[in-house]
C-alpha positions in Angstrom: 11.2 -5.9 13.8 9.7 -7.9 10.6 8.4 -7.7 7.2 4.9 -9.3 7.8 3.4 -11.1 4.8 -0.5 -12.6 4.1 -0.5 -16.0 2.7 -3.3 -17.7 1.9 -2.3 -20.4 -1.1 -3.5 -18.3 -3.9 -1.5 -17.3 -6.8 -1.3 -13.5 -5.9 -0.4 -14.2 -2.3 3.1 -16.3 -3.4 3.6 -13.4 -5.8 3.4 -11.3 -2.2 5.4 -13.8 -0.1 8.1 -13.5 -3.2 8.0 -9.6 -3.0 7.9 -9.1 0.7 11.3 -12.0 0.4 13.0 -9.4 -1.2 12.0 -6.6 1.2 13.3 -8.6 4.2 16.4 -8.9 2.9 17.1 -5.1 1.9 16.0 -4.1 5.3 17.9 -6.9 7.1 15.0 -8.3 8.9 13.2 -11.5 9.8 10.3 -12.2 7.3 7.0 -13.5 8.5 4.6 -15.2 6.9 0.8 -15.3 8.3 -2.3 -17.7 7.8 -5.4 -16.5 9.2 -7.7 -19.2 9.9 -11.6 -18.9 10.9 -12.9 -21.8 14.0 -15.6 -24.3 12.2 -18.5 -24.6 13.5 -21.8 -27.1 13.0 -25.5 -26.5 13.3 -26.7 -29.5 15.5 -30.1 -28.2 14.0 -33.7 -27.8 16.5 -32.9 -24.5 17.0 -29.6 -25.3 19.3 -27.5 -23.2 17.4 -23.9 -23.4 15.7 -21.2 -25.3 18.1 -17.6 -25.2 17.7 -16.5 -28.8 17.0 -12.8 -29.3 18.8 -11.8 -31.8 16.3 -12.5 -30.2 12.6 -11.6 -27.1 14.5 -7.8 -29.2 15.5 -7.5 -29.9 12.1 -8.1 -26.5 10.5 -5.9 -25.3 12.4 -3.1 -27.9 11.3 -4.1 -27.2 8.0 -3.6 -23.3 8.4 0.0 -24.4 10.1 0.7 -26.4 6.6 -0.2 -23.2 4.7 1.9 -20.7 6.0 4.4 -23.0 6.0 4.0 -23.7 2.1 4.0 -19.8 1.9 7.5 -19.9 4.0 9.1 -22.0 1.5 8.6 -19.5 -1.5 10.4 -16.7 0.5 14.6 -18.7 -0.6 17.3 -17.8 1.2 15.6 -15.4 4.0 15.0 -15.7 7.1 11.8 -16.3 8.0 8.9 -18.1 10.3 5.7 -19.1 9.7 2.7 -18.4 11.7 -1.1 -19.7 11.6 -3.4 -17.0 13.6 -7.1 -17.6 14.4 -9.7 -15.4 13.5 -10.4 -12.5 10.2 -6.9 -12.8 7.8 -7.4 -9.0 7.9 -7.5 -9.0 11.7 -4.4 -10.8 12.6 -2.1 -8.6 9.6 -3.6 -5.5 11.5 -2.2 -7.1 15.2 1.1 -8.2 13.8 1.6 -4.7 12.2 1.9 -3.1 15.6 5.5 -4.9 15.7 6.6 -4.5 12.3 8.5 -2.4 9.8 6.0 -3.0 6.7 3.4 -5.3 5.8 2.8 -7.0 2.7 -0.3 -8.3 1.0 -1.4 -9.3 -2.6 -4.6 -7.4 -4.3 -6.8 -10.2 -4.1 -7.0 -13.4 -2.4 -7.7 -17.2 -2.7 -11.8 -16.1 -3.6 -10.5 -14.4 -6.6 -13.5 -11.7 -7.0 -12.5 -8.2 -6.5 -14.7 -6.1 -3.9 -14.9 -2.4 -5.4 -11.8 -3.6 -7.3 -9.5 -4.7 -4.3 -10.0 -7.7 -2.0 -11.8 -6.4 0.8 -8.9 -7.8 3.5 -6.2 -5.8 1.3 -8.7 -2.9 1.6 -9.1 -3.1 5.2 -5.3 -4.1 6.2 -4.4 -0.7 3.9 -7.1 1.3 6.0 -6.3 -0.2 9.5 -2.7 -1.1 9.6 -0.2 0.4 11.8 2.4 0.1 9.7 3.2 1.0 6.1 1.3 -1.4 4.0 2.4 -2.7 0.5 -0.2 -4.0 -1.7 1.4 -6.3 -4.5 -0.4 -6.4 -8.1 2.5 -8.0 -9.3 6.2 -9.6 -7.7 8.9 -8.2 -10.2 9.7 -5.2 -11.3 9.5 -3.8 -14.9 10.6 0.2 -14.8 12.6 0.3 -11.3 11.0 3.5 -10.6 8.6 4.5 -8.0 6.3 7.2 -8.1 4.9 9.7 -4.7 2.8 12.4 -4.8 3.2 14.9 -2.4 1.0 18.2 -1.1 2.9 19.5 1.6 1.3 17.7 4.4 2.7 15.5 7.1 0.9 12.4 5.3 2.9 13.2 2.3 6.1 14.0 4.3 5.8 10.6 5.3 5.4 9.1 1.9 8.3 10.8 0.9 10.4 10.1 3.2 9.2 5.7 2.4 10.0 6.8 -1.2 13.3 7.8 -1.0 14.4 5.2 1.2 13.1 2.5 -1.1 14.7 4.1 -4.1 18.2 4.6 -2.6 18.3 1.0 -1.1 16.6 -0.5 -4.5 18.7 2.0 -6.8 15.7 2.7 -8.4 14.8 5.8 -10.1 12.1 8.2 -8.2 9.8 10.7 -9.7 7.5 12.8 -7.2 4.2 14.3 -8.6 2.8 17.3 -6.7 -0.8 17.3 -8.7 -2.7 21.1 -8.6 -5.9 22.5 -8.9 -7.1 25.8 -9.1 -10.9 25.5 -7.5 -14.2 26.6 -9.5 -15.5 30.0 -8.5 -18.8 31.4 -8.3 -20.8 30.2 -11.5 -18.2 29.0 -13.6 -18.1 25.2 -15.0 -15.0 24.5 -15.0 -11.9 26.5 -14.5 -10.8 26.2 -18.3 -11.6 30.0 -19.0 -9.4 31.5 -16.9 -6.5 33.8 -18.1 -3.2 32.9 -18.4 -0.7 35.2 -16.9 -3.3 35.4 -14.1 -4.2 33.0 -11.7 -3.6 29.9 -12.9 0.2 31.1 -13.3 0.6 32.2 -9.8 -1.2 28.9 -8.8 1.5 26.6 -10.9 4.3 28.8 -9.4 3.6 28.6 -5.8 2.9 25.0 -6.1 6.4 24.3 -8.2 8.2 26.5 -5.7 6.1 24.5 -2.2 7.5 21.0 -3.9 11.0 23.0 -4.5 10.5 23.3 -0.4 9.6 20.5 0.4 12.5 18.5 -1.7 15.0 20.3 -0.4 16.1 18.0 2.6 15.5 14.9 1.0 17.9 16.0 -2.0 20.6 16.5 0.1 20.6 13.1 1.9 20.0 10.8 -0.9 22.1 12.3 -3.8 22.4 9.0 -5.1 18.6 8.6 -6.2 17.9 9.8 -9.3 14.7 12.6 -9.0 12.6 13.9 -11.4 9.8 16.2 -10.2 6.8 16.6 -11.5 3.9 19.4 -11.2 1.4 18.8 -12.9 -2.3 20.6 -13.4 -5.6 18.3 -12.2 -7.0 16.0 -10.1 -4.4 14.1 -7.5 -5.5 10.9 -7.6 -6.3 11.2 -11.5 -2.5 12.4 -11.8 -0.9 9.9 -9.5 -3.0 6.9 -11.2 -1.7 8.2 -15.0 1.4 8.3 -13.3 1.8 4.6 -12.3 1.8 3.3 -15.4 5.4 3.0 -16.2 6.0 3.0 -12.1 6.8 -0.1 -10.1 5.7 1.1 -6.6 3.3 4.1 -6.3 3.8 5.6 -2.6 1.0 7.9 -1.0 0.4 8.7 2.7 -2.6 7.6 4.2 -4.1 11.3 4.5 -3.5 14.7 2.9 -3.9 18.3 3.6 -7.8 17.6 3.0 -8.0 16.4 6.5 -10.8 13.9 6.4 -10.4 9.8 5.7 -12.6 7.6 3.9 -12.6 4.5 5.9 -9.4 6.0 7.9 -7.9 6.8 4.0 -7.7 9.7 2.5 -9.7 9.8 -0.2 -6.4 10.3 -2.9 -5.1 7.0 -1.2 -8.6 5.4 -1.3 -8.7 5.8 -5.0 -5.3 5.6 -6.0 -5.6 1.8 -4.0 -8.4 0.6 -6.4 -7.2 2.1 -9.3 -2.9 2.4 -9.2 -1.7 0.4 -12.4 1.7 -1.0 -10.4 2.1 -2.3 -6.5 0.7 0.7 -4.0 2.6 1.8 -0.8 0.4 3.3 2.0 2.6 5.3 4.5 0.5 5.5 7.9 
């Protein structure tokens, strides 16, 4: 097993190769660092059509070959290979994912633009990947602490378990959000009229005691990580995005207890992606 890292020259994918350096190492594993590289082709014109031309195809390829290597030698004192794949960058992190323990990728590559705020391959490697998929805004940490929502689904259950893992073997601090709503009814706006002592209290205290539940395991086999829990009132992915702001890894699984994906995310983990203020963690 690997960590697996996109490199394409840019600025934002050395900061990734740096940060996915450091993963290696605390897991103990090989790192690998991938160039993706398309096959030029040239319009002979007359209506022939676009040809592959072996040559400027040979020497893109060489090129690719000098890139990931480049990328290899910002990773120090780790382990690691280089590799030059043919085809979509977001195609070849997806087929090396299938034999590795995480992938790493920066938010935005070597074109610079954002697409609906993310690069579109970071976007598509989050959605598709087979395994969990870190998306580095930047390589070093300023809080150590890492934020993970939870709701009580497997998704989450996931997340969790990713988020306590990294903080124990980072001995970073951990704070889990478990965000709650109470739902509009009939033809009120909003649900800012309700009663207290009704139900918006029984609402806040069966959610407080589901994440008490749900904790309960974890606590016990990772007493070194030091928890805070949070429940708070309003929208997840609203919550968990206020939340990353004085976080260094924001953790979410891939789904929740809502059931259906937005381009295979949930839509939490689709927003909090675009939006998260620190490097974003999707648990598959």
């Amino acid at each position: 097993m690997s960590v697996v890292v996109g490199y394409d020259g840019s600025q934002v994918a050395g900061q990734a190769v740096r940060f996915a350096a450091q993963e290696a190492q605390g897991r103990g594993v090989a790192l690998e660092v991938v160039t993706a590289w398309d096959a030029p082709t040239v319009d002979l014109g007359m209506g022939s059509g676009a040809v592959v031309d072996p040559q400027l195809t040979e020497a893109v390829a060489q090129r690719a070959g000098e890139v990931a290597a480049e990328g290899a030698d910002l990773a120090g004192a780790v382990e690691v290979v280089s590799t030059a794949l043919p085809g979509p960058a977001a195609a070849a992190l997806v087929e090396r994912s299938r034999d590795a323990d995480l992938v790493v990728i920066g938010s935005l590559g070597r074109h610079g633009m954002a697409d609906l705020l993310l690069g579109g391959v970071a976007r598509q490697v989050a959605a598709h990947a087979a395994s969990p998929v870190i998306v580095v805004r930047r390589a070093e940490p300023r809080f150590q602490r890492i934020v993970v929502g939870i709701d009580g689904s497997e998704a989450a259950q996931r997340a969790l378990d990713f988020a306590f893992e990294q903080a124990s073997r980072r001995n970073w601090a951990l704070r889990v959000v478990h965000a709650w709503d109470v739902p509009v009814i009939g033809f009120d706006a909003d649900t800012s009229t309700y009663p207290h002592g009704g139900i918006i209290d029984d609402v806040r205290d069966a959610e407080t005691r589901l994440s008490a539940e749900v904790l309960a395991g974890h606590i016990d086999r990772y007493p070194d990580v030091d928890l805070e829990v949070t429940v708070r009132r309003g929208g997840a992915a609203k919550v968990l995005v206020d939340e990353s702001g004085d976080s260094d890894l924001l953790v979410t699984g891939s789904r929740g207890r809502g059931g259906f994906s937005a381009l295979l995310l949930g839509s939490v983990s689709h927003k909090v992606l675009h939006h998260a203020q620190c490097n974003i963690a999707i648990v598959h």
